[in-house]
N, C-alpha and C positions, 0 to 999 in steps of 0.2 A: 558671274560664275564663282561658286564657294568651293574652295578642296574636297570636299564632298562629292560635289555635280562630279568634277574630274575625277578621282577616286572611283566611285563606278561604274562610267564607260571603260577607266584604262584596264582594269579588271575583269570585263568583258570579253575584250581582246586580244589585249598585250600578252608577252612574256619576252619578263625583262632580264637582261643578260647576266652571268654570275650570280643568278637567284634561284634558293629553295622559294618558288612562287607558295610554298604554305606560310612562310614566314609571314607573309601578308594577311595572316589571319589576325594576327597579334602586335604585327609591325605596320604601320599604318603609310602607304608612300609621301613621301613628299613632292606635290604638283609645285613647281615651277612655273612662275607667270613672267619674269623679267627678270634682269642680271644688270646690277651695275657696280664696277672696280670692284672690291672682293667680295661683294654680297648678294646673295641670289634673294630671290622673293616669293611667296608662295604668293596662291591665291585670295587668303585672307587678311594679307598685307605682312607678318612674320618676317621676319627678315635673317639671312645665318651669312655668316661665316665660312666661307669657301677653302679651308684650310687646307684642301686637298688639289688645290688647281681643279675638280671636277675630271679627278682621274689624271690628274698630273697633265694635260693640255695646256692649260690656262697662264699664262706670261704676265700679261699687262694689264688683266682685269674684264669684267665684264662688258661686253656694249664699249669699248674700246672706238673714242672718235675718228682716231687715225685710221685703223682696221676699216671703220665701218665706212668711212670714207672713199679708201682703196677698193674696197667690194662693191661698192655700188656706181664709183666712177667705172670699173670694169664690166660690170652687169650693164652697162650703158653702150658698151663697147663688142663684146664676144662672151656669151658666156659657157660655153663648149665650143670645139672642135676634135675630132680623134689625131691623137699626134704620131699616127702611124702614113708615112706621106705627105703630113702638114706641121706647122710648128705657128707660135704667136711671139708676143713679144714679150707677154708674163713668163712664160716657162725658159725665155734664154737669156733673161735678164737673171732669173732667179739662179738659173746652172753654172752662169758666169759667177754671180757671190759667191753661191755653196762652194767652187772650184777654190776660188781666192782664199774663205776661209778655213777650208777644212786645212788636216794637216796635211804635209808637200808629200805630192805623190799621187793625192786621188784628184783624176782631172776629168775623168767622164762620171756623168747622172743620171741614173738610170728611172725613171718614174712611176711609184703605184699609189694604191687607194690607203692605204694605213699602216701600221707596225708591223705585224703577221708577215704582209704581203713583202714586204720589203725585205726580210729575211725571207722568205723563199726565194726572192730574187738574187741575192746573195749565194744562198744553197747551189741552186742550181745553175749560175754562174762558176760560181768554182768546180763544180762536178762536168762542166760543159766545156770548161779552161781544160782541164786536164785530158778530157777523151779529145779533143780539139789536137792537143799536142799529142795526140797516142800512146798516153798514161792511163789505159783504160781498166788498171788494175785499183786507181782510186776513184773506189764511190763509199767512203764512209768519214763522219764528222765526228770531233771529238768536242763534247761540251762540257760542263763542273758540275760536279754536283747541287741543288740546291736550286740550280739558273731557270731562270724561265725568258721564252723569245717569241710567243705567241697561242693562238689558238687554232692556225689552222694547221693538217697536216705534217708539213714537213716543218715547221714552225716547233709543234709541239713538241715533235721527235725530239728536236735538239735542246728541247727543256728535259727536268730532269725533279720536279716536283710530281709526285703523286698524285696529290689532290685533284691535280689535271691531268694528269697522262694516264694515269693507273687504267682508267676503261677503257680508253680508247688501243690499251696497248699491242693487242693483233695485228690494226692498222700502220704499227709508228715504223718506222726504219728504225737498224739495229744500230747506236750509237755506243759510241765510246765514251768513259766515263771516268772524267779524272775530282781528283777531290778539290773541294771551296777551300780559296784561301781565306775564304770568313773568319775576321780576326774574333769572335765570339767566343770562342771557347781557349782561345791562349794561356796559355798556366800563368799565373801571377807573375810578374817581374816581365811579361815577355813581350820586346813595343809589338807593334804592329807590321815594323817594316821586318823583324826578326822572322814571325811566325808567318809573316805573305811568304818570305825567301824561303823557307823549310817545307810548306806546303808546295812550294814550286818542285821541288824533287820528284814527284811523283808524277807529276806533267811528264818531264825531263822523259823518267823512265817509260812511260805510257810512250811517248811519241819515237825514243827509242827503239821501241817493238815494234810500234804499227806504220809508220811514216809511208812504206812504202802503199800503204792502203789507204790512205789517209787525205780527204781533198782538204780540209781547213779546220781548226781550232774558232769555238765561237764563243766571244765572252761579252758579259754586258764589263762596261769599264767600272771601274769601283765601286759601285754598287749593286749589285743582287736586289730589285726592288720588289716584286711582287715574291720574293723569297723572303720574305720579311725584314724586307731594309738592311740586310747583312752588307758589310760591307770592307775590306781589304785595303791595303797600299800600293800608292803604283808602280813600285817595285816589281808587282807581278807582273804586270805587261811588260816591261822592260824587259825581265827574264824571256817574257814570252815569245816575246816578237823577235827576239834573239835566234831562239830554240825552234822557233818555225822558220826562217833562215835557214839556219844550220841543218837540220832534216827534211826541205821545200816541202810545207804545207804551209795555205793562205792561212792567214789572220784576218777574221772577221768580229768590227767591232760594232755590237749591240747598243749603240747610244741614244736608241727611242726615248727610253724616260729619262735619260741622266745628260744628253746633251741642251744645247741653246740655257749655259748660264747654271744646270742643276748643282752642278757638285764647285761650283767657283769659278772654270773655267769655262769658256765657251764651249767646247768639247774636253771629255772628259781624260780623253786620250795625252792631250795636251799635258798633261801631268805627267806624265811616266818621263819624258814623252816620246811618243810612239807613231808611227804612222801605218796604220790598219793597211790590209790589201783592200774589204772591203769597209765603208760603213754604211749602217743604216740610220736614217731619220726617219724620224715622224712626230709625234704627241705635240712638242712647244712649235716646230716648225711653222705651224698659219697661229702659231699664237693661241689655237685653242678655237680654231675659227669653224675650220672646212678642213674633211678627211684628204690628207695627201698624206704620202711617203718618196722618199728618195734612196734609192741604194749608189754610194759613191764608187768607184772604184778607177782600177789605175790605167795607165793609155797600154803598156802589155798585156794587162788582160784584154781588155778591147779592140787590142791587134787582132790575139788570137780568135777573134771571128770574125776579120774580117776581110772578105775573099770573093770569089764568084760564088753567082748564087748557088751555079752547079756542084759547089764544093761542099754545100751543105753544113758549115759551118753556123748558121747564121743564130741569132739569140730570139727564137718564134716564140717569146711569150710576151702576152700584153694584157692591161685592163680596160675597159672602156673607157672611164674618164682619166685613164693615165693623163699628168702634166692639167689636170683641168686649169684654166685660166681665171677662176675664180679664188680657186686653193693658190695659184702662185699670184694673183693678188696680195692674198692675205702673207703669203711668206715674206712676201717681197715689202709689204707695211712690217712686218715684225722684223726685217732683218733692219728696216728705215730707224727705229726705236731703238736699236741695241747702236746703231749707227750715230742717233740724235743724241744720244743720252748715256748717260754713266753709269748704266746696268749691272755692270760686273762690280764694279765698284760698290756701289749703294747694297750690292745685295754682301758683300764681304760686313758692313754692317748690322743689316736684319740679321746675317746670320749668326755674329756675337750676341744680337740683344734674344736670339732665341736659345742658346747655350746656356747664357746667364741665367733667362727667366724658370728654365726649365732644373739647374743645374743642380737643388735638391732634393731632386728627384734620384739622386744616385744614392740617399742615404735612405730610400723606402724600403723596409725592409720587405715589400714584394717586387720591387724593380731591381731586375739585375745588371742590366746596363742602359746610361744616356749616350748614345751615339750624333755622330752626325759629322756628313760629309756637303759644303757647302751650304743650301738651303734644302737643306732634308736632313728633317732630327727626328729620331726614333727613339722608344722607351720602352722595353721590353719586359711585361710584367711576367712573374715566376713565382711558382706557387714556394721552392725551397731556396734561397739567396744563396746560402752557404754550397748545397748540394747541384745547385745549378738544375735543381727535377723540376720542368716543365707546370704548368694545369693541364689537364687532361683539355684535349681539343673541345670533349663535349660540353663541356662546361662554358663555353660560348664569354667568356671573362671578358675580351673585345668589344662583345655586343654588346656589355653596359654600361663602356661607355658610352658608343655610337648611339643609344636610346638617351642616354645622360645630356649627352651633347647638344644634341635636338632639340631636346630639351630648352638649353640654352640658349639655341641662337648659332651654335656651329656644327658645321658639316666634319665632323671627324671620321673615316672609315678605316677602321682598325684590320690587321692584316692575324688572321689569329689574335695571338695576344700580346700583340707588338701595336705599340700605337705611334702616329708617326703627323707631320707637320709637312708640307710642300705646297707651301702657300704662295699665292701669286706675288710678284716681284714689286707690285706695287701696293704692298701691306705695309700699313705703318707699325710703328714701334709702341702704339698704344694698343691694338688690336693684336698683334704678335702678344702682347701681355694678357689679353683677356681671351685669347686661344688656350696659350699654358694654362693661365688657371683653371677653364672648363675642363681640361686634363688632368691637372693634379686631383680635383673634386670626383672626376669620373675615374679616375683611377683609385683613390681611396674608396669610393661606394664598390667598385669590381672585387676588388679585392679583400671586403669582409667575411670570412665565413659564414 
C-alpha cells in the first residue's frame, strides 16, 4: 500500500478532528504505517520527527517495548470488565501510585475515557459536593481567560477561547471570568512572578463577589497549552489555593497536558506547591498508549457522597470502559519507567539543550518571544516586535511552517502563530538540534512578505 492507496479511501470516509476537511484539497494527509521512539512512518517509508508527542500523549516514544509488553501480557489476561460492581488488579494497582504520587490530600480516583471527560467529572463533583452539603446556591465555575479544558459540553464551558466555544455558545453554562496571568504581555523590567501576583488581584476581587455562588476555580497549572503555550508563575496558584480557602470554593487542577514530567516536575502543581481539591489526568498517563483519564480528589469530598442509597447522595455518572485494564496496563508500565529511570532528571537536560538551540531566535525580528516551561518551548511569531500587533489569524503564518516541516521530516503543529516543541522524553540532543533548525528555516520562510 502507497500513501496514495490510503489517501483515498481515508477521504472517502473520514472526518478528521480539528479540521477544515477543505484544507485537504491542498494539504495532502499524512498516512502513518509504524512509530518507533520519536519517529513515525508513512507509508512510502519517509520518516518525521514526532516533535509534538502526537498531540502531547506520547512520553517514551513510539512502539515502546516496556508498554507494549505490559498490554499484551494483560490482553492475555482481562481485557475489559465494567468497574461498576467489579474491579481488577490494573485499576488498584494503578489508584494506589496515582494516590502515593499525586500532591498530599487527593486519595480517591475517580476513572474515565480522556481529558474532556475527566473535567466533567471534576465539574460535576464539585457542583454535587456542595448541593450534597445544602449549598445549593453554588452552581457556577470560575475559569481565566485564554484557558482551554476540553471539547465537550461542560468542558468547553469552562474554557474561555473563542475559536472553540464562540458556536457552540447557547449551549455552554454561564461562567465567570477572571483574567490570564499570561506573563506575555508584561511591561519591560516586569519578572514573571511580579506580573502572576498583580494579575492575581482580579481573581481576589472576582471571588470576593461571587464566592457564595461559586463551586470551584479551574486552572490548567502553568501552562495555558492549547491557548498558545502562554504561560505564568506559580505564585499564582499559591495565591490561589490560598484565596479558595479563605472564600470555600474547590480548586480544580487542569494537568492533562502539563502533568507526568511536562513542565519539570511530575505534576505541575508541585511547583507552587499546592494541592488542588481536584485533579485531572489524562494525555501522558498510558504513555500515549490507550484512551484513559483519572480525576483525583480528596477523602471529604468523597465522604460527602457517601450514605444510604435512599439518601440519594450517590456519584451516578459513569463510562463504559471507565478504569479499562488495558489503559491501566499501560499507565501502570509508564508509571514503571518514570520509577526505572531518571526522567525528570534527563529531561531538566533536553530541556537546556532546547533553550540554547532555539535561543536566537529572540533576536528575529518577527519573533516576539522564546518561552518555555520545562519541556515545552514555544516561539511566538509577530508581524510588529516593537508594537507587539499580531498577523492577522488569516494569514495562516503557522501553516508554513507546519507544510515546511513536512517537508523535512518533522511533525511541527503550530497553534496560530505560536510554534512550539513537546517532544517525547526520549529525544536525543542531536535530534532536539535538528527540530530547532527545521524551525528556525520555517519560521524565516513564514515570515517573508
Amino acid at each position: 500500500m502507497s500513501n496514495q492507496d490510503l489517501l483515498q479511501r481515508d477521504l472517502s470516509v473520514l472526518w478528521h478532528p480539528c479540521t477544515q476537511m477543505k484544507d485537504h484539497e491542498t494539504l495532502p494527509l499524512i498516512p502513518i504505517k509504524r512509530g518507533k521512539g520519536v519517529y513515525l512512518e508513512d507509508f512510502n517509508g519517509k520518516q518525521y520527527i514526532d516533535a509534538i508527542s502526537s498531540w502531547w500523549v506520547n512520553l517514551f516514544g513510539h512502539s515502546h517495548p516496556y508498554i507494549n509488553q505490559a498490554i499484551t501480557a494483560q490482553l492475555d489476561q482481562l481485557e475489559h470488565v465494567m468497574l461498576a460492581g467489579f474491579s481488577h488488579e490494573p485499576v488498584v494497582t494503578l489508584s494506589e501510585r496515582l494516590v502515593a504520587l499525586a500532591p498530599d490530600g487527593l486519595d480517591r480516583c475517580f476513572f474515565a475515557d480522556n481529558g474532556s471527560c475527566a473535567v466533567e467529572v471534576a465539574l460535576k463533583m464539585s457542583f454535587h459536593y456542595w448541593r450534597n452539603c445544602g449549598r445549593n446556591e453554588k452552581t457556577r465555575f470560575v475559569t481565566l481567560d485564554n484557558s482551554y479544558h476540553g471539547e465537550t459540553l461542560g468542558a468547553l464551558a469552562v474554557g474561555n477561547l473563542s475559536l472553540y466555544r464562540e458556536t457552540y455558545g447557547p449551549l455552554l453554562l454561564d461562567t465567570l471570568v477572571a483574567p490570564s496571568p499570561d506573563c506575555f504581555y508584561r511591561p519591560p523590567g516586569v519578572s514573571w512572578e511580579e506580573y502572576s501576583r498583580e494579575r492575581f488581584m482580579e481573581m481576589d476581587h472576582l471571588l470576593a463577589r461571587h464566592a457564595d455562588e461559586v463551586c470551584a476555580v479551574i486552572v490548567e497549572p502553568l501552562v495555558q497549552c492549547a491557548g498558545y503555550m502562554r504561560m505564568y508563575h506559580p505564585v499564582y496558584l499559591s495565591l490561589l489555593r490560598e484565596a479558595c480557602d479563605r472564600y470555600g470554593v474547590h480548586l480544580i487542577a487542569d494537568e492533562i497536558a502539563v502533568g507526568f514530567g511536562r513542565t519539570g516536575t511530575l505534576f505541575a502543581c508541585e511547583q507552587a506547591p499546592v494541592s488542588p481539591d481536584f485533579m485531572c489526568l489524562s494525555k501522558g498517563l498510558t504513555g500515549g498508549y490507550m484512551p484513559l483519564s483519572v480525576t483525583l480528589t480528596t477523602e471529604q469530598i468523597y465522604r460527602a457522597f457517601y450514605n444510604d442509597y435512599e439518601s440519594m447522595t450517590a456519584f451516578l455518572h459513569s463510562h463504559s470502559y471507565t478504569g479499562n485494564p488495558l489503559g491501566c496496563s499501560a499507565a501502570n508500565a509508564t508509571l514503571d519507567l518514570f520509577q526505572q529511570q531518571p526522567v525528570l532528571e534527563n529531561n531538566v537536560t533536553l530541556a537546556a539543550t532546547m533553550m540554547t538551540a532555539a535561543q536566537e531566535l529572540n533576536e528575529h525580528p518577527h519573533v516576539a518571544e522564546v518561552r518555555q516551561q520545562g519541556m515545552i518551548l514555544a516561539v511566538e511569531m509577530i508581524k510588529d516586535k516593537q508594537r507587539r500587533e499580531p498577523y492577522p489569524w488569516q494569514e495562516r503564518r503557522g501553516l508554513r511552517v507546519y507544510r515546511y516541516a513536512l517537508e523535512q521530516g518533522v511533525l511541527l503543529r503550530p497553534l496560530g502563530n505560536v510554534i512550539y516543541l513537546m517532544p517525547p522524553y526520549v529525544i536525543t540532543p542531536e535530534e532536539i538540534g535538528r527540530v530547532i533548525d527545521v524551525a528556525k528555516k520555517g519560521i524565516a520562510i513564514a515570515t517573508r512578505d
